[in-house]
N, CA, C and O of each residue as an XYZ file, in Angstrom:
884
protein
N      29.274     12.952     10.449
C      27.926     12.769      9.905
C      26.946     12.278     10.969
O      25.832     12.765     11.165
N      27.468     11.303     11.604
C      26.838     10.547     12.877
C      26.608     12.007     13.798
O      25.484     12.284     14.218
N      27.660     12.798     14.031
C      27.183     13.975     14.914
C      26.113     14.731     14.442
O      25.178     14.861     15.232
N      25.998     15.351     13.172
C      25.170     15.881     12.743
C      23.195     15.575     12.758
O      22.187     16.265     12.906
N      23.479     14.347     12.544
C      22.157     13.546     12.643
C      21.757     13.569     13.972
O      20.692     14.071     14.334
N      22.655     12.989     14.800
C      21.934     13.086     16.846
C      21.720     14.931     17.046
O      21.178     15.447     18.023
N      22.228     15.594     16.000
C      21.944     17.174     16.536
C      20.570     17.405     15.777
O      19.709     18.090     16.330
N      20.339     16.848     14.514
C      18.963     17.574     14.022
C      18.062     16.863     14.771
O      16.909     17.292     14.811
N      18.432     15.563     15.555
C      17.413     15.113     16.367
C      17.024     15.294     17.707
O      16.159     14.691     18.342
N      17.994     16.469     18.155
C      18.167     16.923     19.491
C      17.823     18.049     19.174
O      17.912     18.860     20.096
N      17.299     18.606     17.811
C      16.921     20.191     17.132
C      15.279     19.760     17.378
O      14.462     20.435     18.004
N      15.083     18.721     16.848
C      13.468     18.234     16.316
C      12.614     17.773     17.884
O      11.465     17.336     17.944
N      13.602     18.035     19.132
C      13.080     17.738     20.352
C      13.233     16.096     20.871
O      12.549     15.651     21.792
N      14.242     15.284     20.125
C      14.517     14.403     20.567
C      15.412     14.287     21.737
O      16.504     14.856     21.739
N      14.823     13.273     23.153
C      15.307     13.309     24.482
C      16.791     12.610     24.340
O      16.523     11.562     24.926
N      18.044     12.487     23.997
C      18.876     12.143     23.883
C      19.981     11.660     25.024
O      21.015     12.313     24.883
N      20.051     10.844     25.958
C      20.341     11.080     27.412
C      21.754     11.833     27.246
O      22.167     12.854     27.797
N      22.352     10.985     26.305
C      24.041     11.032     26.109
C      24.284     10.836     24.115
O      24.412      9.876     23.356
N      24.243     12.313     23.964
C      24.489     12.195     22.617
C      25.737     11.390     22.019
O      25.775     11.054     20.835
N      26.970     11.050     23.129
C      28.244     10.622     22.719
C      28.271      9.314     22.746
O      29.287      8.672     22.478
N      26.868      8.663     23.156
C      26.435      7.469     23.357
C      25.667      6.907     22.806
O      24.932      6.052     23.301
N      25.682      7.425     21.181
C      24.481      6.730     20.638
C      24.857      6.460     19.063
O      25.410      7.452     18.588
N      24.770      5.837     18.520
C      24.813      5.191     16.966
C      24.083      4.995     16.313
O      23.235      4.123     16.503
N      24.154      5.910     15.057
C      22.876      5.696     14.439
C      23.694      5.666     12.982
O      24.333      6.504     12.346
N      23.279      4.020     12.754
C      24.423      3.470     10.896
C      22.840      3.071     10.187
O      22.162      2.046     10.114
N      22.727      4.175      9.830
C      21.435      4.438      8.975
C      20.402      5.582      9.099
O      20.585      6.764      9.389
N      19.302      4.932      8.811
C      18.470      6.498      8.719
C      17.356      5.706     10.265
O      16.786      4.625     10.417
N      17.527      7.075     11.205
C      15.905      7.292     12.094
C      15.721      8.133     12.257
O      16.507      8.998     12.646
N      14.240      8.263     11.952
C      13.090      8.968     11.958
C      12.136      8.490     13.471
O      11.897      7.445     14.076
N      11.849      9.732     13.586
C      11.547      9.801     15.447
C      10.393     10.639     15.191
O      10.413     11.550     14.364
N       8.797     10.156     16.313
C       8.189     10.998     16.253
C       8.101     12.368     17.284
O       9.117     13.031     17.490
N       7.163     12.623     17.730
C       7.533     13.891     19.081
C       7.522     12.822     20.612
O       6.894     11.820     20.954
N       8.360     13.506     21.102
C       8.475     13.043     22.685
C       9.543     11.536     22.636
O       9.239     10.552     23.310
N      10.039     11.546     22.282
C      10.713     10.396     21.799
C      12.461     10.781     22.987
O      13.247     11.720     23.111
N      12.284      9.388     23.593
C      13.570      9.568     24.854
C      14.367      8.338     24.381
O      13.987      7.209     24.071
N      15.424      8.825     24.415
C      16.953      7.578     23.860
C      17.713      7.518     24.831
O      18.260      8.560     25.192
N      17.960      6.315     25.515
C      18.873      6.051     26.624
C      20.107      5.726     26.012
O      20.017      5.395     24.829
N      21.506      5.737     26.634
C      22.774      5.163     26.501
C      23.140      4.068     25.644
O      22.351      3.130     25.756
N      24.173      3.853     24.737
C      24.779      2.948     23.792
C      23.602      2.305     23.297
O      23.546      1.084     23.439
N      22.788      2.813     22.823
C      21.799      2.480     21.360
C      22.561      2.460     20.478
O      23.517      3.226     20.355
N      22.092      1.148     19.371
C      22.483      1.129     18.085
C      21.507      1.204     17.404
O      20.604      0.500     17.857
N      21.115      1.994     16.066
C      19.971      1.583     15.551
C      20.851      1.243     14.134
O      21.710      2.003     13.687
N      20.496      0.062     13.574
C      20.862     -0.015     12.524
C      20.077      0.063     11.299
O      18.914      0.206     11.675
N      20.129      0.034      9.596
C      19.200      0.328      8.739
C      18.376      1.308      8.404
O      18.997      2.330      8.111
N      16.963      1.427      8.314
C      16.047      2.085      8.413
C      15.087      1.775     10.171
O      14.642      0.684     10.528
N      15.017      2.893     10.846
C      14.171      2.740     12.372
C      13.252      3.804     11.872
O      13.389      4.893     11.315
N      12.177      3.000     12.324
C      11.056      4.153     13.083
C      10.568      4.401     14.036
O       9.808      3.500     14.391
N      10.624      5.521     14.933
C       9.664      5.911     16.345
C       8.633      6.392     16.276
O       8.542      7.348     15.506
N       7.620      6.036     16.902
C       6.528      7.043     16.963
C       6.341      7.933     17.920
O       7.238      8.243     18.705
N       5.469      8.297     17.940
C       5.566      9.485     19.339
C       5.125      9.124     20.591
O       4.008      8.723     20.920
N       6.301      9.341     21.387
C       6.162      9.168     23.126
C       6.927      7.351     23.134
O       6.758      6.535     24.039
N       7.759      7.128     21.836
C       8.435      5.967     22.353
C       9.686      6.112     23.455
O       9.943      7.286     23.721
N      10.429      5.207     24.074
C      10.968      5.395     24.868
C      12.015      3.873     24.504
O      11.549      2.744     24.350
N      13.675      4.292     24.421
C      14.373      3.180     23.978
C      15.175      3.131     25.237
O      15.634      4.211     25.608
N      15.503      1.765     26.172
C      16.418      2.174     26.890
C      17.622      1.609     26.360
O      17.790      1.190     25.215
N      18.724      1.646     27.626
C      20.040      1.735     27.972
C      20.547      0.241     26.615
O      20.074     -0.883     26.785
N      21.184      0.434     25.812
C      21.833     -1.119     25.685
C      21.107     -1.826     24.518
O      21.210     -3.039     24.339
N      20.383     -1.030     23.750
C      19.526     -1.828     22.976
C      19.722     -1.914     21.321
O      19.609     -0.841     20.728
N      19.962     -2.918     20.654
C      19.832     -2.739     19.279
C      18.660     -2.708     18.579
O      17.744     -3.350     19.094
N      18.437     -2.171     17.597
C      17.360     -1.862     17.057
C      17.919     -1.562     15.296
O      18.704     -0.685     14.937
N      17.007     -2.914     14.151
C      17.730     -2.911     12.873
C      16.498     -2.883     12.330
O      15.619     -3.628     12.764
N      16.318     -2.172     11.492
C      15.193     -2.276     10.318
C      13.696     -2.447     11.107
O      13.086     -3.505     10.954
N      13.199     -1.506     11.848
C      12.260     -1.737     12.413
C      11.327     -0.698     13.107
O      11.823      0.182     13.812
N      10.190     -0.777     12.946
C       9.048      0.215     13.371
C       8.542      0.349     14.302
O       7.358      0.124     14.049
N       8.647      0.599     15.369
C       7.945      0.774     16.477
C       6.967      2.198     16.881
O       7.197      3.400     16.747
N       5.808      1.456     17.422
C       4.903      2.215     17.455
C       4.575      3.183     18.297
O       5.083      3.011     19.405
N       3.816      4.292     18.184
C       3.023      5.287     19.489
C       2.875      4.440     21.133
O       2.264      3.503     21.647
N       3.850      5.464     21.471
C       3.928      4.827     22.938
C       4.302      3.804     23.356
O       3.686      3.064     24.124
N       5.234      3.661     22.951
C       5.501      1.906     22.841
C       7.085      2.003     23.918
O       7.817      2.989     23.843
N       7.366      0.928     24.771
C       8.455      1.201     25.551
C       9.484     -0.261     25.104
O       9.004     -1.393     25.171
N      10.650     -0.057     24.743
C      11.478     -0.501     24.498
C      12.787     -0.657     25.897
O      13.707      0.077     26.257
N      12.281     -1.955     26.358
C      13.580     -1.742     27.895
C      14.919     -2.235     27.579
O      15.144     -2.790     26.504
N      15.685     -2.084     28.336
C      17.426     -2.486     28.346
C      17.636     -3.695     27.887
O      17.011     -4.723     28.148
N      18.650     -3.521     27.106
C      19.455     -4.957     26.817
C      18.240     -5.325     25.858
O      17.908     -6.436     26.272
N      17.451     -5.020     24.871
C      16.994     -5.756     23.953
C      17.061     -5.875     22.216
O      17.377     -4.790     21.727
N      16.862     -6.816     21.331
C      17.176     -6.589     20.428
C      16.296     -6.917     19.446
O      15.606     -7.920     19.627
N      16.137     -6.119     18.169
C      15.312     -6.138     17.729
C      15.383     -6.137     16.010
O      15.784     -5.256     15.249
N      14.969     -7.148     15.799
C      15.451     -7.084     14.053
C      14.848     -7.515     13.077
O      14.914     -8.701     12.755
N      13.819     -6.207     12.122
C      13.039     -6.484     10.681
C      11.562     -6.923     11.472
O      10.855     -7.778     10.938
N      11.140     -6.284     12.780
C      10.370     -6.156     13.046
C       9.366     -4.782     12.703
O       9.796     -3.711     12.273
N       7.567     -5.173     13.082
C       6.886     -4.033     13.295
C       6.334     -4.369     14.501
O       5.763     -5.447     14.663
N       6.464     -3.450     15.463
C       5.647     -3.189     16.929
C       4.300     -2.306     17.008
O       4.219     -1.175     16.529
N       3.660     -2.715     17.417
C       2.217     -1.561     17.657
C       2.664     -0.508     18.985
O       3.690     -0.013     19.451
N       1.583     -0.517     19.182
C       1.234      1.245     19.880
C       1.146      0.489     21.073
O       1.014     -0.735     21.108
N       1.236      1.404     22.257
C       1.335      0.971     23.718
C       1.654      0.128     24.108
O       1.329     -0.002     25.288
N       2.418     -0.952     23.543
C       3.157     -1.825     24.589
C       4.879     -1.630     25.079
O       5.625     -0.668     25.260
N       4.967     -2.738     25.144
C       6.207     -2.407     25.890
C       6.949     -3.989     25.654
O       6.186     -4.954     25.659
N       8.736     -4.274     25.407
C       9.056     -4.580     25.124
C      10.293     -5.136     25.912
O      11.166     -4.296     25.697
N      10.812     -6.097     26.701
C      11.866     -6.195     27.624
C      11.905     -6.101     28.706
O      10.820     -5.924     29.258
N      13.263     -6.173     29.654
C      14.124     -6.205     29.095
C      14.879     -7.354     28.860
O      14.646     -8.230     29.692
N      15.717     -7.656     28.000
C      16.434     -8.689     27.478
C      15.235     -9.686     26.591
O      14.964    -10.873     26.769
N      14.827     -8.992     25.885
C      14.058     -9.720     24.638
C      15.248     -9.501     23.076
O      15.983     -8.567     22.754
N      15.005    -10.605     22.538
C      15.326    -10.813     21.326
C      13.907    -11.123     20.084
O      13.366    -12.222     19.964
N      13.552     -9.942     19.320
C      12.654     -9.909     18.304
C      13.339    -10.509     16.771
O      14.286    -10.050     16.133
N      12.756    -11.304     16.574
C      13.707    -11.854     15.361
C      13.094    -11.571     13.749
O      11.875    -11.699     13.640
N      13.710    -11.272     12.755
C      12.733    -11.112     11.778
C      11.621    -11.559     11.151
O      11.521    -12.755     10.876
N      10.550    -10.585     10.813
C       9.412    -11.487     10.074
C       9.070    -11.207     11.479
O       9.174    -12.259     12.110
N       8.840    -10.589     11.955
C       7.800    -10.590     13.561
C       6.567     -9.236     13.245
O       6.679     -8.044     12.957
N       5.653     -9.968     13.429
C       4.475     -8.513     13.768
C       3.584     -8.142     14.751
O       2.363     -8.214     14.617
N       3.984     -7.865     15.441
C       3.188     -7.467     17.115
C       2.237     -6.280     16.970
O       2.430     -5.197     16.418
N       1.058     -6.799     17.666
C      -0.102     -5.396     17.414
C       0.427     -4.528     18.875
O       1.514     -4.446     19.446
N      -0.931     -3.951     19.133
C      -1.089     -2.991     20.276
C      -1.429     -3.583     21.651
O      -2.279     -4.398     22.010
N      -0.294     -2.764     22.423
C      -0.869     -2.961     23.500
C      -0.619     -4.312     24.236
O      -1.411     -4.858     25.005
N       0.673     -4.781     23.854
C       1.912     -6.382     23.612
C       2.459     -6.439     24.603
O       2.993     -5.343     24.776
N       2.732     -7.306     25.674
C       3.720     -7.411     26.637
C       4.661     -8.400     26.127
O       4.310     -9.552     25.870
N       6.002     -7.915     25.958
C       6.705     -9.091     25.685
C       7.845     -9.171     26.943
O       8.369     -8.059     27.007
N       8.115     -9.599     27.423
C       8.692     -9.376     29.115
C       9.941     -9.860     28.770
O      10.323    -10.306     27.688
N      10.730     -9.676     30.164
C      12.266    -10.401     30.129
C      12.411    -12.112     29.757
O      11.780    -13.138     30.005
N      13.813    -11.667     28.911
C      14.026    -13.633     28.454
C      13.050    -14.225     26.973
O      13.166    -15.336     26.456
N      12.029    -13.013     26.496
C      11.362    -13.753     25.608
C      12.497    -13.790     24.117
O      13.624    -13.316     23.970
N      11.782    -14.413     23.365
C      12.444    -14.886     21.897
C      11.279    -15.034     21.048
O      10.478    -15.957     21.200
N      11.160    -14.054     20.070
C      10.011    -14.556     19.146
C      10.923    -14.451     17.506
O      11.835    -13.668     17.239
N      10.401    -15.354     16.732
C      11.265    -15.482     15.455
C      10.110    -15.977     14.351
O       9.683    -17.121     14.192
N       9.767    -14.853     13.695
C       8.621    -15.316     12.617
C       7.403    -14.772     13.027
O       6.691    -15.601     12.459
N       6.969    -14.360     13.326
C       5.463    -14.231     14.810
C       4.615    -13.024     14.589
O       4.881    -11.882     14.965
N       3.498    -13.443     13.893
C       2.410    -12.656     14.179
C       1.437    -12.914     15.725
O       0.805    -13.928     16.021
N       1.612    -11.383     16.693
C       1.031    -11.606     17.817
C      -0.548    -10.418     17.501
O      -0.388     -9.371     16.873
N      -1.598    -10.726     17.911
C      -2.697     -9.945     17.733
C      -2.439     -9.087     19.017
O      -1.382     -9.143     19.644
N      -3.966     -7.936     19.500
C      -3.292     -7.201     20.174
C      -3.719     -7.844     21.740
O      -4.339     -8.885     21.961
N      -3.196     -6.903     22.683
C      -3.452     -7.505     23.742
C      -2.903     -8.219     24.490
O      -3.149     -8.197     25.696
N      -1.797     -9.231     23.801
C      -1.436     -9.937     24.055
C      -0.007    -10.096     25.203
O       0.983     -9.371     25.100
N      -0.127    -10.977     26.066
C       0.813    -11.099     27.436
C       1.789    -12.586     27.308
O       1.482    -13.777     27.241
N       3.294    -11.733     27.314
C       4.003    -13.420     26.823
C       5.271    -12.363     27.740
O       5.963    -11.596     27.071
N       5.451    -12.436     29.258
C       6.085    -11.765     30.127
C       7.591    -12.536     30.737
O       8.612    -12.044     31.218
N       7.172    -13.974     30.456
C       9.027    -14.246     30.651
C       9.245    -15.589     30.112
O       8.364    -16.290     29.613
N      10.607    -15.933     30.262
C      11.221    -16.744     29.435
C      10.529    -17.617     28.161
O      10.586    -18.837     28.314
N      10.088    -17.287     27.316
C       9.544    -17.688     25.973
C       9.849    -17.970     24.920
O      10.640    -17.099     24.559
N       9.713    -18.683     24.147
C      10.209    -18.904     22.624
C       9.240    -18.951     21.580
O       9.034    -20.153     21.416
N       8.701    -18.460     20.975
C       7.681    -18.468     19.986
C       8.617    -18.377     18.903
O       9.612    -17.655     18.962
N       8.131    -19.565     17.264
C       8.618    -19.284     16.556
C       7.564    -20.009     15.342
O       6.766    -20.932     15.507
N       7.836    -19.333     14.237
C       6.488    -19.877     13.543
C       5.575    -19.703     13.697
O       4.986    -20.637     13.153
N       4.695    -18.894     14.241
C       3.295    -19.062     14.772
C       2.581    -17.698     14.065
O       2.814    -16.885     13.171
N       1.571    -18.004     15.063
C       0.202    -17.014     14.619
C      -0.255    -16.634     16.004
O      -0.484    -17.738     16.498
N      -0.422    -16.077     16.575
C      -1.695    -15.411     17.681
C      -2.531    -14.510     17.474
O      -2.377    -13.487     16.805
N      -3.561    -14.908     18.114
C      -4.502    -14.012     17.798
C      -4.604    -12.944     19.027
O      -3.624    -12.938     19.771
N      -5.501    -12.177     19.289
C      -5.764    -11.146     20.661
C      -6.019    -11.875     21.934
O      -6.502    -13.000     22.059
N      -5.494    -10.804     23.137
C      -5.375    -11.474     24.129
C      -4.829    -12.408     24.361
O      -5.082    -12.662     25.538
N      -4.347    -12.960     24.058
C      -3.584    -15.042     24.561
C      -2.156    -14.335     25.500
O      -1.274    -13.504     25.285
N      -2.537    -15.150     26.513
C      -1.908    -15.185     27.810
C      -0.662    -16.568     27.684
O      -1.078    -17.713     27.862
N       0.519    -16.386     27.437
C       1.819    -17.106     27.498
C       2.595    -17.321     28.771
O       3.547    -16.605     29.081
N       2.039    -18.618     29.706
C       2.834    -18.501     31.312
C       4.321    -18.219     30.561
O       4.655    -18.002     29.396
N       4.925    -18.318     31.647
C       6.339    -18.518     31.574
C       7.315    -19.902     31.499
O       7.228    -20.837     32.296
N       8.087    -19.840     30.576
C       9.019    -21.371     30.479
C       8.083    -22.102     29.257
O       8.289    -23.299     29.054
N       7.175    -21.479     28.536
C       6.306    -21.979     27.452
C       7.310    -21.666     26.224
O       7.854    -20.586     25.993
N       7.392    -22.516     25.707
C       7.899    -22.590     23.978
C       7.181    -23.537     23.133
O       6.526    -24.487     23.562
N       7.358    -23.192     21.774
C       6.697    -23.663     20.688
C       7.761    -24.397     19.665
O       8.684    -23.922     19.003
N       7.182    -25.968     19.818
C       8.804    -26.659     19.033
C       8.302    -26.711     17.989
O       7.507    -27.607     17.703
N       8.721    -25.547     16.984
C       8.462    -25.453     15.777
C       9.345    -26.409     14.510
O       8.867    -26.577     13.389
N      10.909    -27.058     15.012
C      11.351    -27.425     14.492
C      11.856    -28.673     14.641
O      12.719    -28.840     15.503
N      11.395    -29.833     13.792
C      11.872    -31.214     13.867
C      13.090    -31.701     13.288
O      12.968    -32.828     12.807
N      14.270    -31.168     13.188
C      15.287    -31.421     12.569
C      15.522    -31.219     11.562
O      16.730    -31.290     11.334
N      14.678    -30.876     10.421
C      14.564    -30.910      9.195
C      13.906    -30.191      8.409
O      14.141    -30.072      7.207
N      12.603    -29.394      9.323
C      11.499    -28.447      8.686
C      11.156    -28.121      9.722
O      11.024    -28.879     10.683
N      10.874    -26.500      9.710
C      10.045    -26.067     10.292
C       8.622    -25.703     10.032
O       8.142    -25.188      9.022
N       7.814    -26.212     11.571
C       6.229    -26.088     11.677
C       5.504    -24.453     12.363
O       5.976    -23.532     13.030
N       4.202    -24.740     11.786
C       2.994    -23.696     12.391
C       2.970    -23.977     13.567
O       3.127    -25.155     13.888
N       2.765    -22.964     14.566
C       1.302    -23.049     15.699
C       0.646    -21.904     15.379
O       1.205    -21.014     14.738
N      -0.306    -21.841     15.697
C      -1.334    -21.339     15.330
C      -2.249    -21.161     16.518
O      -3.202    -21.939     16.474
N      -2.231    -20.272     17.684
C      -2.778    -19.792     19.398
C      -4.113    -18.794     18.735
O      -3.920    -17.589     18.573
N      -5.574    -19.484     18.350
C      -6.672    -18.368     18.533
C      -6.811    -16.985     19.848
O      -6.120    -16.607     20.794
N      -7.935    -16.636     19.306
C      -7.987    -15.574     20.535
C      -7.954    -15.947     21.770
O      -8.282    -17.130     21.866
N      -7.670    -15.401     22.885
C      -8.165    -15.603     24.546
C      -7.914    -16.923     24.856
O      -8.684    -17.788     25.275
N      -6.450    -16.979     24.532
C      -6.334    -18.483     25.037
C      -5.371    -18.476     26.021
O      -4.336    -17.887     25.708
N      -5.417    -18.981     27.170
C      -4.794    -18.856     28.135
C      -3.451    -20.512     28.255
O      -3.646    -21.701     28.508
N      -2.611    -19.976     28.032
C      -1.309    -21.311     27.855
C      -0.506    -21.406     29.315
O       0.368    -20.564     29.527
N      -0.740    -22.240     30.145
C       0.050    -22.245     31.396
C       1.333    -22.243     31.372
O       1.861    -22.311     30.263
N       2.218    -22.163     32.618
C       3.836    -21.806     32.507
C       3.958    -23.515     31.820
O       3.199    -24.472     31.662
N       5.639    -23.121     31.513
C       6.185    -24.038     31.408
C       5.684    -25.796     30.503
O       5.937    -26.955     30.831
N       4.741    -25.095     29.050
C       3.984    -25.780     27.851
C       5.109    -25.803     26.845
O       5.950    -24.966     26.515
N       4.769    -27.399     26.361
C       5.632    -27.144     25.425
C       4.622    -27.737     23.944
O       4.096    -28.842     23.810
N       4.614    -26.928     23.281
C       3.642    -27.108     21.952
C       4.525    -27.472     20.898
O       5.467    -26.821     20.446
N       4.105    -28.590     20.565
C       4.623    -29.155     19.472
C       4.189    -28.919     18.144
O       3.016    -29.277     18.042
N       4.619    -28.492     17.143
C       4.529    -27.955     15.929
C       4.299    -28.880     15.308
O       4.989    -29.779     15.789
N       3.319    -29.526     13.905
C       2.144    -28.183     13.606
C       1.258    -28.393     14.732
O       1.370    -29.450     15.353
N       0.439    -27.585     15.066
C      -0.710    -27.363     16.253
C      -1.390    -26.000     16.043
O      -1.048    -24.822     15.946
N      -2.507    -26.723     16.018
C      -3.869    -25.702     16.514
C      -4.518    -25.064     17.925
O      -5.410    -25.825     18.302
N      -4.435    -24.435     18.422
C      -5.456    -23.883     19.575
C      -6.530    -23.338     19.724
O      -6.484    -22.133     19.971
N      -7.466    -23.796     19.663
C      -8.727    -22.740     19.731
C      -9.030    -22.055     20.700
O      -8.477    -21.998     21.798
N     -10.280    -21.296     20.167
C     -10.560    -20.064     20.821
C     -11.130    -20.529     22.607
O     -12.027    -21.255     23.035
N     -10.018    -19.632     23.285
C     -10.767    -19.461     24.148
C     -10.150    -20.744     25.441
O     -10.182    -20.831     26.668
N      -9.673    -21.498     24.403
C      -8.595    -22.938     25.350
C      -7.832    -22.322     26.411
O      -7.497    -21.142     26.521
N      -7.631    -23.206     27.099
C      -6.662    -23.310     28.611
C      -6.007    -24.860     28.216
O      -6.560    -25.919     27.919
N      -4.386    -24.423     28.376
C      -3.535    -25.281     28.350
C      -2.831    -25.388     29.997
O      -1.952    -24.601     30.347
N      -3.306    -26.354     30.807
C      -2.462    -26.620     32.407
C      -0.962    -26.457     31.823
O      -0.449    -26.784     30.753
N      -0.476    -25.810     32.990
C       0.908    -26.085     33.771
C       1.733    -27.216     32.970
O       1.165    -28.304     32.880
N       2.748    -27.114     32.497
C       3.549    -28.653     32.314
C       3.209    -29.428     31.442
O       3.631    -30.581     31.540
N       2.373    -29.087     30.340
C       1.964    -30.243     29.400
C       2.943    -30.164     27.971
O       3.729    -29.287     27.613
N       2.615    -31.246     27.427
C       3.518    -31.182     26.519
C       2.287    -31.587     24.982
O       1.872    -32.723     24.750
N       2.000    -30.567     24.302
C       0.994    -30.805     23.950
C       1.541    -31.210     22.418
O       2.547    -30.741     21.887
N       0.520    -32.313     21.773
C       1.104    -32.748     20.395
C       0.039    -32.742     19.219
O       0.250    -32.622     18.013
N      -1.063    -32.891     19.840
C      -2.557    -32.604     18.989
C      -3.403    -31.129     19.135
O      -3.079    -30.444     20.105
N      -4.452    -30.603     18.247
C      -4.866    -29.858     18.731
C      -5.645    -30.059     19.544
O      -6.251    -31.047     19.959
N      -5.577    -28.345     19.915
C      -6.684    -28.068     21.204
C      -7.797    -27.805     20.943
O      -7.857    -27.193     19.876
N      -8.777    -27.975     21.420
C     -10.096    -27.718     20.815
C     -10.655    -26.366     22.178
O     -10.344    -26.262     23.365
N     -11.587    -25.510     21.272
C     -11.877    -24.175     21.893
C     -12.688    -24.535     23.349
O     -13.361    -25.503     23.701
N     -12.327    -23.400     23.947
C     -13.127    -23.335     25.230
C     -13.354    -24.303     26.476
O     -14.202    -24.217     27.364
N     -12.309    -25.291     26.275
C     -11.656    -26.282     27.176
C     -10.162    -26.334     27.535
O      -9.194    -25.935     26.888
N     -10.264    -27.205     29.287
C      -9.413    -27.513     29.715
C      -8.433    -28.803     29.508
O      -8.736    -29.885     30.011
N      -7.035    -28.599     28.607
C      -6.391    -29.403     28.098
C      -5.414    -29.579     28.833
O      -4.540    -28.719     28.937
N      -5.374    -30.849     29.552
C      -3.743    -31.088     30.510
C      -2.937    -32.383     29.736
O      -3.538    -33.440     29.541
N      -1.849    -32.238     29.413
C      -1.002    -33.834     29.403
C       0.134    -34.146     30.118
O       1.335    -34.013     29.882
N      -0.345    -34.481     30.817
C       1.008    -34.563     32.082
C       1.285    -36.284     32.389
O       0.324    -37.048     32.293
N       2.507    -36.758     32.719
C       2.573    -38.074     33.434
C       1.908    -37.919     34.837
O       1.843    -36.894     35.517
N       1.434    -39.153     35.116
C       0.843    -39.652     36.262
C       2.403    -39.477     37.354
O       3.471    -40.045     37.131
N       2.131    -38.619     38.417
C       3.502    -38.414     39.624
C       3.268    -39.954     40.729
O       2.494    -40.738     41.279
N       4.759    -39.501     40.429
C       4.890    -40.993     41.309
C       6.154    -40.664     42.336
O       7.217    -40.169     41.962
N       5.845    -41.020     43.645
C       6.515    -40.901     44.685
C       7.513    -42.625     45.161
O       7.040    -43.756     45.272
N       8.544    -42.293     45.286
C       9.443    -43.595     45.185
C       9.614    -43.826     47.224
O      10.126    -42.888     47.835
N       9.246    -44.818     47.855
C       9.681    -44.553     49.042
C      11.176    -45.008     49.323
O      11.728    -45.574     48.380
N      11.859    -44.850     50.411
C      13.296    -45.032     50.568
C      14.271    -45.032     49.291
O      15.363    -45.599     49.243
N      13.836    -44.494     48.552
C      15.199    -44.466     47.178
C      16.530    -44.430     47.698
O      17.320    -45.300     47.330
N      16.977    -43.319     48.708
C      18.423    -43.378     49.214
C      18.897    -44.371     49.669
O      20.119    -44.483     49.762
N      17.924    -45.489     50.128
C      18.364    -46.798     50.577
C      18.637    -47.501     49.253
O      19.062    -48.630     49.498
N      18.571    -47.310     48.182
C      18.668    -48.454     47.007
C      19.306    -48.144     46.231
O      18.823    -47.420     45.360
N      20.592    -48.501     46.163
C      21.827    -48.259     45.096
C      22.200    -49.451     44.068
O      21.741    -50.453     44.617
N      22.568    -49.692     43.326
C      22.814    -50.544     42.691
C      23.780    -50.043     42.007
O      23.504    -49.319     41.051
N      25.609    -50.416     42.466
C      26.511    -49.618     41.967
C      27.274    -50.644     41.849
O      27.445    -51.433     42.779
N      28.062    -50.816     40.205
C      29.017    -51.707     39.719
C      30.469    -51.146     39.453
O      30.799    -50.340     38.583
N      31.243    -51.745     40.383
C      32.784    -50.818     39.630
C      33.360    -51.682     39.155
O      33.211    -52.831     39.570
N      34.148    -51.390     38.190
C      35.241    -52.096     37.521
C      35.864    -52.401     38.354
O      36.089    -51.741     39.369
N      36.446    -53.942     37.963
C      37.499    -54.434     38.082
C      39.280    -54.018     37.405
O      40.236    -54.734     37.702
C-alpha cells in the first residue's frame, strides 16, 4: 500500500530522491514541484504546498506546510501550520499548537512548543520558545529562551512587532514586550518591556585580582 502511494506521487510529479526510503503512515497530499529527500516519515494527515522541499531525516506528523517553504535535515515537526517561504532547520523540533506565518526563519537547535510566530520573523539558533505570541519581524539572538514554566503552571510571553531580543535572554514568563523594544545581550528579564526602548539587566562585572593566589582548602581529618 505504502508502495502504491510513493508511485501515485511519483505519477503526480513528486521529486522522490529514494522511493525505498520513504514512509508515509497516513495520508500526504503534495502540491506541484514538491522534492522528498531520504528516510522521511510523515505521519497522520501532511500537507505540501508547491515548491516545498523536505530534507534527509525528517519527521513530519499532522502538519501543513506552506508554498515554498524549506524543511532541512534532521527536523521534527508535530500538529503544526507553517507559512509560505520560509524555511525550517536543520535540527529544529516544532511542537504542537505551533503557528508560523510567512517568510519564518527557524534555524538549527530551535524548539518552539505552543507558538504563534507573525511573519517575518528570525529565531536562527539555539532557542526555546514556549507559550508565547509574536508578532512580525522580531529578531531572536541566539541562546534566548522563554521560561514559561514555574514548576507548577505554565506562563505567556507575549514579543510585539519589530522587536529585536539579543543572544543569550532569558524571559521570564508572564511578560510583555512592546513594540519595537531591544532587549541587550545577557539579560534576564522579569518585568515588562516597554515599546521602543533599550532594556538591559545584567550584574555589575567584577574582576577579582590574584584569585589563583587564594585558596582556602579544608581536608578531613
Amino acid at each position: 500500500m505504502m508502495k502504491n502511494k510513493i508511485n501515485e506521487l511519483i505519477k503526480n510529479g513528486v521529486k522522490i530522491l529514494d522511493p525505498d526510503r520513504l514512509d508515509i503512515r497516513g495520508e500526504l497530499d503534495c502540491g506541484l514541484n514538491v522534492e522528498i529527500d531520504i528516510n522521511v516519515i510523515f505521519n497522520g494527515k501532511v500537507s505540501l504546498g508547491d515548491n516545498v522541499k523536505v530534507g534527509a531525516h525528517c519527521i513530519i506528523t499532522n502538519s501543513n506546510i506552506g508554498n515554498g517553504t524549506e524543511v532541512k535535515p534532521y527536523s521534527l515537526i508535530e500538529g503544526a501550520n507553517i507559512g509560505e517561504n520560509g524555511f525550517v532547520g536543520p535540527f529544529v523540533r516544532i511542537r504542537e499548537g505551533s503557528f508560523i506565518g510567512s517568510k519564518v526563519q527557524l534555524g538549527n537547535f530551535v524548539e518552539i512548543k505552543n507558538v504563534q510566530i507573525g511573519d517575518g520573523c528570525r529565531i536562527n539558533h539555539m532557542t526555546f520558545l514556549g507559550d508565547s505570541v509574536l508578532g512580525d519581524n522580531v529578531t531572536i539572538g541566539a541562546g534566548s529562551i522563554t521560561c514559561n514554566y514555574d514548576g507548577a503552571t505554565t506562563h505567556k510571553t507575549t514579543i510585539e512587532s519589530d522587536v529585536f531580543i539579543g543572544s543569550g535572554t532569558n524571559l521570564i514568563a508572564p511578560l510583555n514586550v512592546g513594540r519595537k523594544a531591544t532587549i541587550g545581550s545577557g539579560s534576564t528579564i522579569t518585568d515588562d518591556v516597554p515599546p521602543d526602548k533599550l532594556t538591559l539587566a545584567r550584574e555589575r562585572q567584577v574582576t577579582v585580582q590574584n584569585w589563583k593566589g587564594v585558596r582556602n582548602i579544608t581536608k578531613d581529618k
